[in-house]
C-alpha positions in Angstrom: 0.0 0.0 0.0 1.1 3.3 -0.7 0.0 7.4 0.4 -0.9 9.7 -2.5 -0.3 13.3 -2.3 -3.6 13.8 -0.6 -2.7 11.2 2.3 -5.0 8.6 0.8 -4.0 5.2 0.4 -3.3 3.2 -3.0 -2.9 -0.2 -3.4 -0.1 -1.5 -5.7 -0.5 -3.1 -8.7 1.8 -5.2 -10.0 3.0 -6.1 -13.7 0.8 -9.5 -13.7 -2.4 -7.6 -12.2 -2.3 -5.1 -14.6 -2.0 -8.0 -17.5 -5.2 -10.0 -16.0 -6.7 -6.5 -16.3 -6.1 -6.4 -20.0 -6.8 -10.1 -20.5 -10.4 -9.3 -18.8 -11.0 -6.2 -21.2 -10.0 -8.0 -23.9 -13.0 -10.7 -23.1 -15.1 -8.2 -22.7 -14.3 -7.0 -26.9 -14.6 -10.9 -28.0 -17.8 -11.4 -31.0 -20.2 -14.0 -28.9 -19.2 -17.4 -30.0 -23.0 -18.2 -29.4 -24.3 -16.7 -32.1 -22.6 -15.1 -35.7 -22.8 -15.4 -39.3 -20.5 -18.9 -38.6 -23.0 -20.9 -36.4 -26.4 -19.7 -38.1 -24.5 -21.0 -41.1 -23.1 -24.5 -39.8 -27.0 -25.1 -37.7 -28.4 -24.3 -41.6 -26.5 -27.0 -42.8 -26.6 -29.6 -39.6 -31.0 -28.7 -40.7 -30.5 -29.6 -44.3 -28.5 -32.4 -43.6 -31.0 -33.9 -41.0 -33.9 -33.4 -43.7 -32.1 -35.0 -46.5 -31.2 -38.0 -43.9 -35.0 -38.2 -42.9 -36.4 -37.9 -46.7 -34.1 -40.8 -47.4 -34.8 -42.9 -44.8 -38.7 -42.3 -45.9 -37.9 -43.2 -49.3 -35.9 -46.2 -47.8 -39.0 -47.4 -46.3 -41.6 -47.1 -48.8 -39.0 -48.9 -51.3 -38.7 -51.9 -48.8 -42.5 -52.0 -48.3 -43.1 -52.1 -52.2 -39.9 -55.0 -52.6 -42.0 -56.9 -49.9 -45.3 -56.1 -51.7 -43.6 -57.5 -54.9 -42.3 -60.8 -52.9 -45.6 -61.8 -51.7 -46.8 -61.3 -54.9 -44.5 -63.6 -56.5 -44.9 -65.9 -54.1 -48.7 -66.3 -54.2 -48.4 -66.4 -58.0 -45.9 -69.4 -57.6 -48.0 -71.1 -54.9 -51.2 -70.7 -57.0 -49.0 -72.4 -59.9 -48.2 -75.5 -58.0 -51.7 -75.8 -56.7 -53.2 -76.1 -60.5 -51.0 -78.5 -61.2 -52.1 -80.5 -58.5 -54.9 -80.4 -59.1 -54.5 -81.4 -62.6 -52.7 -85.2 -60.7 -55.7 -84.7 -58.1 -57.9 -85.7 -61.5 -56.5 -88.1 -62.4 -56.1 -90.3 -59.4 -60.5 -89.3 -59.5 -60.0 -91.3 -63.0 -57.8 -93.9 -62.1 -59.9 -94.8 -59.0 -62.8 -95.7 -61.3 -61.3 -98.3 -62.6 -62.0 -102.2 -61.6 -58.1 -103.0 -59.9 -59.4 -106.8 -60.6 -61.2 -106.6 -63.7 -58.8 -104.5 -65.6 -55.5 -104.5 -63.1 -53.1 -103.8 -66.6 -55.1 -100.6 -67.0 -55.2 -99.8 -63.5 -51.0 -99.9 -63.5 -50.6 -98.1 -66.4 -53.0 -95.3 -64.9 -51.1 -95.1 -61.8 -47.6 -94.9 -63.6 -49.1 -92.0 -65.8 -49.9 -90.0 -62.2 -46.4 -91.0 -60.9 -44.8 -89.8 -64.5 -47.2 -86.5 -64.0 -45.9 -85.9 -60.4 -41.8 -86.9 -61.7 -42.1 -83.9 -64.1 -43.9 -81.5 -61.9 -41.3 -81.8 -59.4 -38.5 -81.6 -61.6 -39.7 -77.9 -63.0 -40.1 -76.8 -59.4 -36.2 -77.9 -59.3 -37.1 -80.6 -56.9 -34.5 -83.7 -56.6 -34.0 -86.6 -55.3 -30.9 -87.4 -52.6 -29.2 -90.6 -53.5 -27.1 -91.9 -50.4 -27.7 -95.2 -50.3 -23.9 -96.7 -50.7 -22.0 -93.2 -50.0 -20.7 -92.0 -46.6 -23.1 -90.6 -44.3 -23.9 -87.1 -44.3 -25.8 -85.3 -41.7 -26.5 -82.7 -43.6 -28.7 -84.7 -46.2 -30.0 -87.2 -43.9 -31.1 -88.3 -40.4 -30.1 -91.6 -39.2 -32.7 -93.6 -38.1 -31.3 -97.1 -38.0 -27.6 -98.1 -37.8 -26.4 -101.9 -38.1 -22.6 -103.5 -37.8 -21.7 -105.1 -40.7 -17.6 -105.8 -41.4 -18.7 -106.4 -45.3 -19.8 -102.5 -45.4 -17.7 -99.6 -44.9 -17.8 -97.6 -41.6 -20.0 -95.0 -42.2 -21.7 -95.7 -44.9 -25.8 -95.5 -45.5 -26.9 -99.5 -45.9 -30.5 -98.5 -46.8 -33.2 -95.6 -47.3 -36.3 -96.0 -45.5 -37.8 -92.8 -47.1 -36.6 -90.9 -49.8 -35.1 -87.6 -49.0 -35.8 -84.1 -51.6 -33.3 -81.0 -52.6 -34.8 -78.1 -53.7 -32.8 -76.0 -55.9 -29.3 -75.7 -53.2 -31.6 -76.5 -50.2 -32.4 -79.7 -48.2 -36.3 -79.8 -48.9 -36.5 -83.2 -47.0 -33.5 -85.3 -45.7 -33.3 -89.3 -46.4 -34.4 -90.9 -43.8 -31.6 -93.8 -43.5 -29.9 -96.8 -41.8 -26.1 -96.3 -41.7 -23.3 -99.0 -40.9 -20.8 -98.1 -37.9 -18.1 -100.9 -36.9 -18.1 -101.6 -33.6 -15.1 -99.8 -31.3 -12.5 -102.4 -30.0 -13.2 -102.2 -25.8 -10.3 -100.8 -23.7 -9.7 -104.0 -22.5 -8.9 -105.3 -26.0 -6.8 -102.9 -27.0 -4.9 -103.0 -24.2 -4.5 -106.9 -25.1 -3.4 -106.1 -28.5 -0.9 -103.9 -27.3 0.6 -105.9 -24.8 0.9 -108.5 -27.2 2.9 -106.8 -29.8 
């Protein structure tokens, strides 16, 4: 503290007061970050942005509900497809039911091979075909094993016989084989243990 010339006391400022002084005053002249020709301009743009993103998500949506639209469509067409051709075997089993099986049994054959030729060629133009795996390894994938036996004349693993036939459709399993599949029996640990001992 010092005395002026009228006996009144100062206080002292020193070189760093006086600079905080300035740096306040200086805050003081700063343009308000909150608002300017800057941020009206970037908030225009985060709007146009946001409205663009929302119009495109609209059109996004209406696009999907008209791909589903189209979907269902096609598959309704396809379903009522298969259906008329059904219907067209669904005849002639009516037909081939009116025939005498002991009068006329030749005719009665050849009426049920035509509906079993009819039903071949419908499933071959829905790209329906059959799994073979009788005499090839075992694949899960293809069928389900509902039977296995242990027979040293077969290899391990391999499908002995189909009890129902099993469809693809196109890439996809439509129905596995249903199948009986040969697995040699496991030597016991007791046996191998023999073996080993007596080499």
């Amino acid at each position: 503290m010092r005395e002026n010339n009228e006996g009144h006391q100062e206080a002292d400022v020193t070189p760093d007061e006086d600079e905080a002084v300035s740096d306040v005053e200086s805050l003081e002249t700063l343009p308000d970050e909150k608002s300017g020709p800057d941020l009206d301009e970037g908030n225009a743009q985060a709007n146009d942005l946001l409205d663009r993103l929302q119009r495109l998500q609209a059109e996004f949506e209406n696009y999907k509900k008209r791909i589903n639209g189209r979907f269902e469509e096609a598959a309704k067409f396809a379903r009522d497809e298969v259906l008329l051709k059904l219907l067209e075997v669904y005849d002639n089993i009516e037909r081939a039911m009116e025939i005498d099986f002991k009068k006329n049994p030749v005719a009665a054959k050849e009426g049920i091979s035509a509906i079993e030729k009819q039903i071949s060629k419908i499933l071959s133009q829905e790209d329906v075909r059959l799994i073979e795996p009788l005499n090839k390894a075992f694949d899960p994938y293809y069928q389900h094993a509902v039977n296995r036996i242990s027979n040293p004349d077969f290899p391990d693993g391999e499908v002995v016989e189909v009890y129902q036939k099993g469809y693809m459709l196109r890439e996809k399993v439509l129905r596995p084989a249903m199948v009986c599949v040969n697995r040699h029996e496991s030597p016991s640990a007791s046996e191998t243990d023999t073996d080993v001992n007596e080499i």
